[in-house]
C-alpha positions in Angstrom: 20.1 -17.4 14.9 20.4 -19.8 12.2 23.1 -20.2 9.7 21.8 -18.2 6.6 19.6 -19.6 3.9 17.7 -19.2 1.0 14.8 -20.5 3.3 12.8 -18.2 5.2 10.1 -20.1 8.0 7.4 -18.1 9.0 5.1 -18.8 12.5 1.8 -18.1 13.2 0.5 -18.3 9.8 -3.2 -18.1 10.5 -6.2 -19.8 8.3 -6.9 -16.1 7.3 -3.8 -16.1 5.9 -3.1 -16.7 2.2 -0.5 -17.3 0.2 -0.4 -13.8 -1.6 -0.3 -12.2 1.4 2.9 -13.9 2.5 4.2 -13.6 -0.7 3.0 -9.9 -0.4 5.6 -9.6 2.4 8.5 -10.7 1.1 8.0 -9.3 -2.4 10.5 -6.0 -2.2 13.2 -8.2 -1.4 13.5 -10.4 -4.7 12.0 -12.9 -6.2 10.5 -15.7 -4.3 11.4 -19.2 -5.7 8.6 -21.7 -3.6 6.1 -21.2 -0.9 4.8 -24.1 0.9 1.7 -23.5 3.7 2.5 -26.0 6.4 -2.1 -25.4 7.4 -1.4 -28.0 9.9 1.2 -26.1 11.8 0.1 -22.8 11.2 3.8 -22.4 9.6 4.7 -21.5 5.7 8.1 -22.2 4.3 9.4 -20.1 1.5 12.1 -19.8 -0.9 14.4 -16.6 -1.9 15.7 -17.1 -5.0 19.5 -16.0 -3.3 20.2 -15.8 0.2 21.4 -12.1 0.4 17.3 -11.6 -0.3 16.7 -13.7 2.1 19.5 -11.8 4.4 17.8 -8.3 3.5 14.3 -9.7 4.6 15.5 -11.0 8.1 17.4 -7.7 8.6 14.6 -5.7 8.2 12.0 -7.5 9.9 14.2 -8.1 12.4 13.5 -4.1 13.1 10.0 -4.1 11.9 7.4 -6.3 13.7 5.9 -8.1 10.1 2.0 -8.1 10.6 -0.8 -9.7 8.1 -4.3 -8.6 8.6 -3.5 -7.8 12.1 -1.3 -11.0 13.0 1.9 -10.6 14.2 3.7 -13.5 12.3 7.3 -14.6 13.2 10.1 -15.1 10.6 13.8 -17.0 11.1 16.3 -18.2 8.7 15.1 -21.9 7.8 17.4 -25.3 8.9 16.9 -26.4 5.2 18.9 -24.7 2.7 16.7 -25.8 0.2 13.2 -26.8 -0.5 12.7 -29.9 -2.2 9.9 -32.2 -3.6 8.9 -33.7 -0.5 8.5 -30.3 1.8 6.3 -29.1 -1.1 4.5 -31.9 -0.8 3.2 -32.1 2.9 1.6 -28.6 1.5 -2.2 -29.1 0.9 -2.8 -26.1 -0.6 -1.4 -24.0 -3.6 1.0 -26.7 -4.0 -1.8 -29.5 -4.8 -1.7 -29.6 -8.8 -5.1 -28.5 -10.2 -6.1 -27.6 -13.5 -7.2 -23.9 -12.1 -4.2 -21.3 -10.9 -4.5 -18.2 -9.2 -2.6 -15.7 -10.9 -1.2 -12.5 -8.1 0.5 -10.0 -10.1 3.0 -7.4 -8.7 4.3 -4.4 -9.5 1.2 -3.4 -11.9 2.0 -0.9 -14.1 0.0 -1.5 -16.8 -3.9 -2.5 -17.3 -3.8 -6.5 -16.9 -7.4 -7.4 -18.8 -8.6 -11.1 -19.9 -7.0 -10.4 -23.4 -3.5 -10.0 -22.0 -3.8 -12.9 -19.4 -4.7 -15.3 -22.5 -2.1 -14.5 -24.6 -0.3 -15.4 -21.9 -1.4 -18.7 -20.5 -2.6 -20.2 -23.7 0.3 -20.9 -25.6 0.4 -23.7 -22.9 -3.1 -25.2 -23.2 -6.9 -24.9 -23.6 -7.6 -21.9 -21.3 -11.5 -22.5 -20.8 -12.2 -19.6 -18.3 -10.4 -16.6 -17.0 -11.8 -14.6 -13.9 -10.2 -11.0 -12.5 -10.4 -9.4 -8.9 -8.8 -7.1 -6.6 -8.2 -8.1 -3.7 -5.7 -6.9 -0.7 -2.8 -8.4 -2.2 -3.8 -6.7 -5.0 -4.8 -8.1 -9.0 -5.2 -11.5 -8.9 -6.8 -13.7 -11.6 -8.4 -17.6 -11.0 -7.2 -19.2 -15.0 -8.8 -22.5 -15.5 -7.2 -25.1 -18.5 -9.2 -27.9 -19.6 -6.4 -29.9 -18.5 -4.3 -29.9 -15.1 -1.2 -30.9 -17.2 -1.6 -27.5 -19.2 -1.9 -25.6 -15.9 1.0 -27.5 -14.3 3.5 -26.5 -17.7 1.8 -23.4 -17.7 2.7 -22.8 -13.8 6.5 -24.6 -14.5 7.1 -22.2 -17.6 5.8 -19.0 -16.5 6.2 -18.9 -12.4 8.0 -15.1 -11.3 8.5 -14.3 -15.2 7.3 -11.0 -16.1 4.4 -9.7 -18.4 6.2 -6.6 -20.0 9.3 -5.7 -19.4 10.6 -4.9 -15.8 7.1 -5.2 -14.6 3.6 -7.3 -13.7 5.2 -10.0 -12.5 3.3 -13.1 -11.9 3.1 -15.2 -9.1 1.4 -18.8 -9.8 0.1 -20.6 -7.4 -2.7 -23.7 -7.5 -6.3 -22.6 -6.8 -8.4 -25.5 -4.5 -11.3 -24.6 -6.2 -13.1 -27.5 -9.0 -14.9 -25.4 -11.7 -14.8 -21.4 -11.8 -18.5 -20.1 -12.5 -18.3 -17.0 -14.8 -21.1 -14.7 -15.5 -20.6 -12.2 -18.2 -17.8 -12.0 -21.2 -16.2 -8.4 -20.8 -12.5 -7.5 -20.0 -12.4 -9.0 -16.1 -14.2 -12.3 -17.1 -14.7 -14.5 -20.0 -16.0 -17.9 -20.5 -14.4 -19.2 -23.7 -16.7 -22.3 -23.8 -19.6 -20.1 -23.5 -19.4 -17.3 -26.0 -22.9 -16.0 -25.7 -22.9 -15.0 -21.8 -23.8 -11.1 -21.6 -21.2 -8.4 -21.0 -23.1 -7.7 -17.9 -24.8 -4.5 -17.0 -22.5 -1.1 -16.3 -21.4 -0.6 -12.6 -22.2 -4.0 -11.3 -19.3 -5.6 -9.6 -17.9 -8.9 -12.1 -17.4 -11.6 -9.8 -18.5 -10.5 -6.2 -18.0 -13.9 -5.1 -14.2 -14.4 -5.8 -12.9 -10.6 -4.5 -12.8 -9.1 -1.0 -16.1 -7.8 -0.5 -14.6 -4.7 0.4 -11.0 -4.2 1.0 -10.5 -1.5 3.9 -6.9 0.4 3.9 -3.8 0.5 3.7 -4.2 -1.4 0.2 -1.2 -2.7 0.3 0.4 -5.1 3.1 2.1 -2.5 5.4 5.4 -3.7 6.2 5.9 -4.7 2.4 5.1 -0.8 1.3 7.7 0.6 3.9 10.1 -1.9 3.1 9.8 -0.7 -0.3 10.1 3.2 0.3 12.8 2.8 2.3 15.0 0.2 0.7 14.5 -2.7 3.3 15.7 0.1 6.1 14.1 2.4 7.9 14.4 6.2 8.6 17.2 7.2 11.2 14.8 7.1 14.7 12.3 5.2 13.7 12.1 1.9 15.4 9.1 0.6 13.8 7.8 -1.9 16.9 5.7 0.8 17.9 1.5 -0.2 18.5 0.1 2.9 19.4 -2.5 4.3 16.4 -3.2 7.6 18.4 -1.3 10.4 18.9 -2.1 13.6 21.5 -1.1 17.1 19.8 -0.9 19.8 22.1 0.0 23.4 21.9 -2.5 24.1 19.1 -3.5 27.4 18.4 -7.2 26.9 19.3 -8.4 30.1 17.3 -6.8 28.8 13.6 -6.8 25.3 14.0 -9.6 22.5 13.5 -10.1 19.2 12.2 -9.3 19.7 9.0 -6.5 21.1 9.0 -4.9 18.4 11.5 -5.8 16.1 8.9 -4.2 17.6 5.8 -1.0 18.1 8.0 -1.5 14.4 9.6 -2.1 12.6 6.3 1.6 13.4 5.1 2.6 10.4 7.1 -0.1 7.9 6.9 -4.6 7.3 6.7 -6.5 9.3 9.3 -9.1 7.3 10.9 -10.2 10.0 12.9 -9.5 13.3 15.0 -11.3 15.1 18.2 -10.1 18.5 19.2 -10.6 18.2 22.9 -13.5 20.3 24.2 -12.0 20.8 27.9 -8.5 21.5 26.6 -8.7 23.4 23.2 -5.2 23.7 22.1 -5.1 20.0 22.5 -6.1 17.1 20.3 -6.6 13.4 19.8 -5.8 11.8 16.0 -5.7 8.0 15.5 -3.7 6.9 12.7 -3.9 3.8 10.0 -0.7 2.0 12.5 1.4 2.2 14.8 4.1 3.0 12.5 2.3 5.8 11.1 1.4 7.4 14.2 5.4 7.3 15.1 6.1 8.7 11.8 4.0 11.5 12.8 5.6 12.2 15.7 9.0 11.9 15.3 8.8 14.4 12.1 6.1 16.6 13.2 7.5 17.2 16.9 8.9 21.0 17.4 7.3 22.3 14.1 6.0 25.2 14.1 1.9 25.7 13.3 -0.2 29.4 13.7 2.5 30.9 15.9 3.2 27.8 18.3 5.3 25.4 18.8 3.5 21.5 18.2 3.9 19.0 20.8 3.1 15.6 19.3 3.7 12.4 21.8 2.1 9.2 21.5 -1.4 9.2 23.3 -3.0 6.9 26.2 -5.7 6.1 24.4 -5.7 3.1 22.2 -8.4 4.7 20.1 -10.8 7.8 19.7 -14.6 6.3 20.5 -16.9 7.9 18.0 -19.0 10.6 19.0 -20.8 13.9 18.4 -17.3 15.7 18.6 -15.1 13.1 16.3 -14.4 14.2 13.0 -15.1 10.6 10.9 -12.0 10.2 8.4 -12.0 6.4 8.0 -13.4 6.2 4.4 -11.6 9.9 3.3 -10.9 9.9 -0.2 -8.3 12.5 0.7 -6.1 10.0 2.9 -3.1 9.4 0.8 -1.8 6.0 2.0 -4.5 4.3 -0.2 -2.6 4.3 -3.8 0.7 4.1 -3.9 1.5 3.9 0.0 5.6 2.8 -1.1 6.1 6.2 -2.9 4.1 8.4 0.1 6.2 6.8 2.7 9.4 8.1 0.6 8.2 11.2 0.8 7.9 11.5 4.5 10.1 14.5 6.3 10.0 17.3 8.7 8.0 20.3 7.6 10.2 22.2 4.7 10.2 25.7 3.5 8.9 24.4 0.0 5.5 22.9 -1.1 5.0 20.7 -3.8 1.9 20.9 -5.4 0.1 18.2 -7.8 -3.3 18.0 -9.5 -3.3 21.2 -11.0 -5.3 22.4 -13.5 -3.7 21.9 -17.0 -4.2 25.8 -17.8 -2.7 27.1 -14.8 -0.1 30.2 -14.1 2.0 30.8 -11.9 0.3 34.4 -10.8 -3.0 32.7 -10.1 -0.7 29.8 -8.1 1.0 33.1 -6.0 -2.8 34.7 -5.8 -4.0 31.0 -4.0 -1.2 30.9 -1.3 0.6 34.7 -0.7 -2.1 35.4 2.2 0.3 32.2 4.0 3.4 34.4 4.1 6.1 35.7 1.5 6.6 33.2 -1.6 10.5 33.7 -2.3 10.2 31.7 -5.9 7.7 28.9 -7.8 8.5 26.7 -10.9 5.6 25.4 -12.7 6.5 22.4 -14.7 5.1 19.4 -16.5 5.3 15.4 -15.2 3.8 12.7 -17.3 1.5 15.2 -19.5 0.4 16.9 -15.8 0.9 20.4 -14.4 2.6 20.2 -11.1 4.4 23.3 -9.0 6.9 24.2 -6.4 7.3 27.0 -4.2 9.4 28.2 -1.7 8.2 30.1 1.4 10.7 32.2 3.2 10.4 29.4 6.4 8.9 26.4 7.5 5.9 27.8 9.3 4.6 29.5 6.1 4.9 27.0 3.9 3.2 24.3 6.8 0.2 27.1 7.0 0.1 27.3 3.7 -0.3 23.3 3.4 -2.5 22.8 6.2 -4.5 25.7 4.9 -4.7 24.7 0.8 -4.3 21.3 0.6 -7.4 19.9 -1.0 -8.5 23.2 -1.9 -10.4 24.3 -5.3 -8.3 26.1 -7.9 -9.9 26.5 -10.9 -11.6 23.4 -11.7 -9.3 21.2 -9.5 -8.5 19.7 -6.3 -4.9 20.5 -5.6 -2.7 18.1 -3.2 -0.2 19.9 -1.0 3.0 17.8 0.2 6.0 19.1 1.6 9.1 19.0 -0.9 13.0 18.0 0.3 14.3 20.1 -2.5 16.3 22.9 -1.0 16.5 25.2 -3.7 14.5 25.6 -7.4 
C-alpha cells in the first residue's frame, strides 16, 4: 500500500457518477479539501483536509466494499501528497470556473430555502437565480452570479464552511450548465431578474428538470450511512463484503407468522423489498433486503432468537432475488421501511432481540395503562416509562424475556393506538 496521504484516488468512477456522490462517501470522515474527476480515466482524486481522515476512510473501506449507484469503485492512498493547480486542472468538470455553482449541503438540520441560500452567496456578488432539489446525495442548489468572478470568490470564501453552527455544511462545486431556466418565485426557486414569474401552482414539483426524477432507497449513499453509525468501524462479526440481498428464515411457526410480521421484525436492520412465505415448506420463508449488508445484519442478530415458541434459523439464501408473483408480499415502496430517513441513526440502533421495546410516535395524550392494555396479551410487562423527547411522547417497556418483547414487536409495530401509528424498535437499555 502506499505511504499515507492526504490524497485519496478512487477507480472506476463511472459517467453516472457525480461529484456529490463521491463526496457523499467520504463525508463522515472529515472535511474534504479538493475533488478533481479525472472523466477521461474514469478516476477522481480527492483531498482530506488531514491524513488521519484520510487514514480512517482507507481503514474502513478497506473492510467495506464502497459501492455508488451499484458500482463497486476502488480507493488507495494517492502518490501525491498534495493536490495542486495543475491536477485540478486536467479536471473538466466541477473544476472548470463558471459563473453557476452547485451547492450539496450536508448534515441538514435545518430547512435550507432560497432566502437562506442568498444571504449567503450574495455578499459576494449579483446572485441572478437560485434553484433547489433533492436529489440522492441529498439538498443541493444550482446558484447562478451575473459574474463568474463573483462565483469563483464566492466558491474560494465559502467552500466546506458551515451555514449555522455545527451544521449544513456546504460543498461548492462548478455547475457545466450556461443559463439556469427558473419557473416560479417561491422558497425552492427564484429568479431575481424576473420578479413577476408565478409562485407556481400547489403540489407541482419546482424544477422536475434539475432533481432525480425519483430517487428510489436507501436515501442516502450506503457505505457513507454505516460509516457514520458506526464510527468508521463496523459491528464485531460483521464483515460487510457480503452481496447476497436475500435471506431464507426457517423454523417459523407457520400458524402465528405471516408477511407482516417478518417485515416489522426484518425492517430493524434495513428496507424490505419483499417477502414469500414458501407455500411447499410453511415454516420457511424467503425476504430480500435493500443490500447485502443489510441482509447480513439480519442474520447475524436475528439467528437463534426466539419467535411464537421456535427457535429462528436465518442463513443467507440461494436465491439472488424473490421474482414477483401472486404469493410475494410487494414492500419496495413501504412507507414503513425505516432505512429511508435517517439510515445513520437506524443502523446504530441495530442489536439482537432485547427484553425491552422502545416505542415512538405516540399519541401526545397517552398513558401508560392504555400502553400496558395495547401489549400485556404478548406476555408479562415487568415495568414502562413514558417520557417526553423533543416535545414527543415516546415509551419503554420491559418484558420478562426476549421472546415477549420480539412478539410483542412483531405483533404491534405499526399498529393504531389512539389516533397514531406507533413504531416498535428493540431498546439496548437494560434496566428503566
Amino acid at each position: 500500500m502506499a505511504e499515507p496521504s492526504k490524497v485519496i484516488h478512487v477507480r472506476n468512477v463511472g459517467h453516472e457518477i457525480s461529484e456529490p456522490d463521491l463526496l457523499q462517501l467520504f463525508q463522515p470522515f472529515g472535511v474534504i479539501n479538493k475533488l478533481v474527476m479525472l472523466r477521461a480515466k474514469n478516476q477522481a482524486l480527492l483531498q482530506m483536509q488531514d491524513v488521519p481522515s484520510a487514514i480512517n476512510a482507507m481503514q474502513f473501506y478497506a473492510n467495506v466494499q464502497p459501492s455508488i449507484r451499484g458500482r463497486n469503485v476502488y480507493v488507495q492512498f494517492s502518490s501525491h501528497q498534495e493536490l495542486t493547480t495543475m491536477e485540478q486542472n486536467t479536471q473538466g468538470r466541477g473544476d472548470e470556473p463558471n459563473r453557476i455553482l452547485l451547492v450539496t449541503i450536508h448534515h441538514m438540520l435545518y430547512p435550507i430555502t432560497v432566502e437562506v441560500l442568498h444571504q449567503v452567496f450574495s455578499p459576494h456578488g449579483h446572485v441572478e437565480k437560485i434553484v433547489t432539489f433533492q436529489k440522492s446525495a441529498g439538498f443541493q442548489a444550482l446558484i447562478q452570479f451575473n459574474s463568474r468572478q463573483s462565483a469563483v470568490a464566492a466558491r474560494n470564501s465559502l467552500q466546506g464552511r458551515n451555514i449555522y453552527d455545527g451544521c449544513c455544511q456546504l460543498d461548492i462545486q462548478f455547475s457545466n450548465l450556461e443559463e439556469l431556466q427558473v419557473n416560479y418565485n417561491n422558497e425552492r426557486s427564484r429568479d431575481f431578474t424576473n420578479p413577476s414569474l408565478p409562485s407556481e401552482q400547489k403540489g407541482r414539483p419546482s424544477q422536475p428538470g434539475y432533481g432525480d426524477a425519483g430517487v428510489g432507497f436507501p436515501q442516502m449513499n450506503n457505505a457513507a450511512a454505516i460509516a457514520a453509525a458506526f464510527g468508521g468501524g463496523l459491528p464485531p462479526g460483521i464483515s460487510g463484503t457480503n452481496e447476497r440481498c436475500t435471506v431464507l428464515a426457517s423454523n417459523l411457526n407457520p400458524d402465528r407468522i405471516d408477511e407482516d410480521k417478518l417485515f416489522n421484525l426484518f425492517s430493524l436492520y434495513g428496507n424490505i423489498v419483499r417477502i414469500k412465505l414458501l407455500r411447499n415448506k410453511p415454516d420457511h420463508a424467503l425476504v430480500q433486503m435493500g443490500d447485502g449488508f443489510q441482509s447480513e445484519l439480519a442474520v447475524h442478530f436475528l439467528k437463534g432468537a426466539t419467535l411464537f415458541g421456535k427457535r429462528l434459523e436465518v442463513n443467507f439464501s440461494k436465491h439472488s432475488n424473490i421474482t414477483m408473483g401472486a404469493e410475494t408480499h410487494e414492500y419496495l415502496n413501504s412507507n414503513l421501511n425505516r432505512f429511508n430517513r435517517n439510515a445513520a441513526k437506524n443502523y446504530r440502533y441495530c442489536c439482537s432481540p432485547t427484553k425491552m421495546i422502545h416505542l415512538s410516535t405516540l399519541p401526545q395524550d397517552v398513558t401508560e395503562e392504555e400502553i400496558v392494555g395495547h401489549l400485556e396479551e404478548h406476555g408479562t410487562i415487568v415495568n414502562t416509562k413514558l417520557f417526553e423527547m423533543n416535545a414527543k411522547k415516546q415509551a419503554l417497556v420491559l418484558f420478562e424475556n426476549e421472546e415477549q418483547a420480539t412478539e410483542a414487536l412483531v405483533s404491534k409495530h405499526a399498529s393504531s393506538l389512539g389516533d397514531s401509528m406507533i413504531r416498535i424498535s428493540f431498546s439496548q437499555l437494560q434496566t428503566i
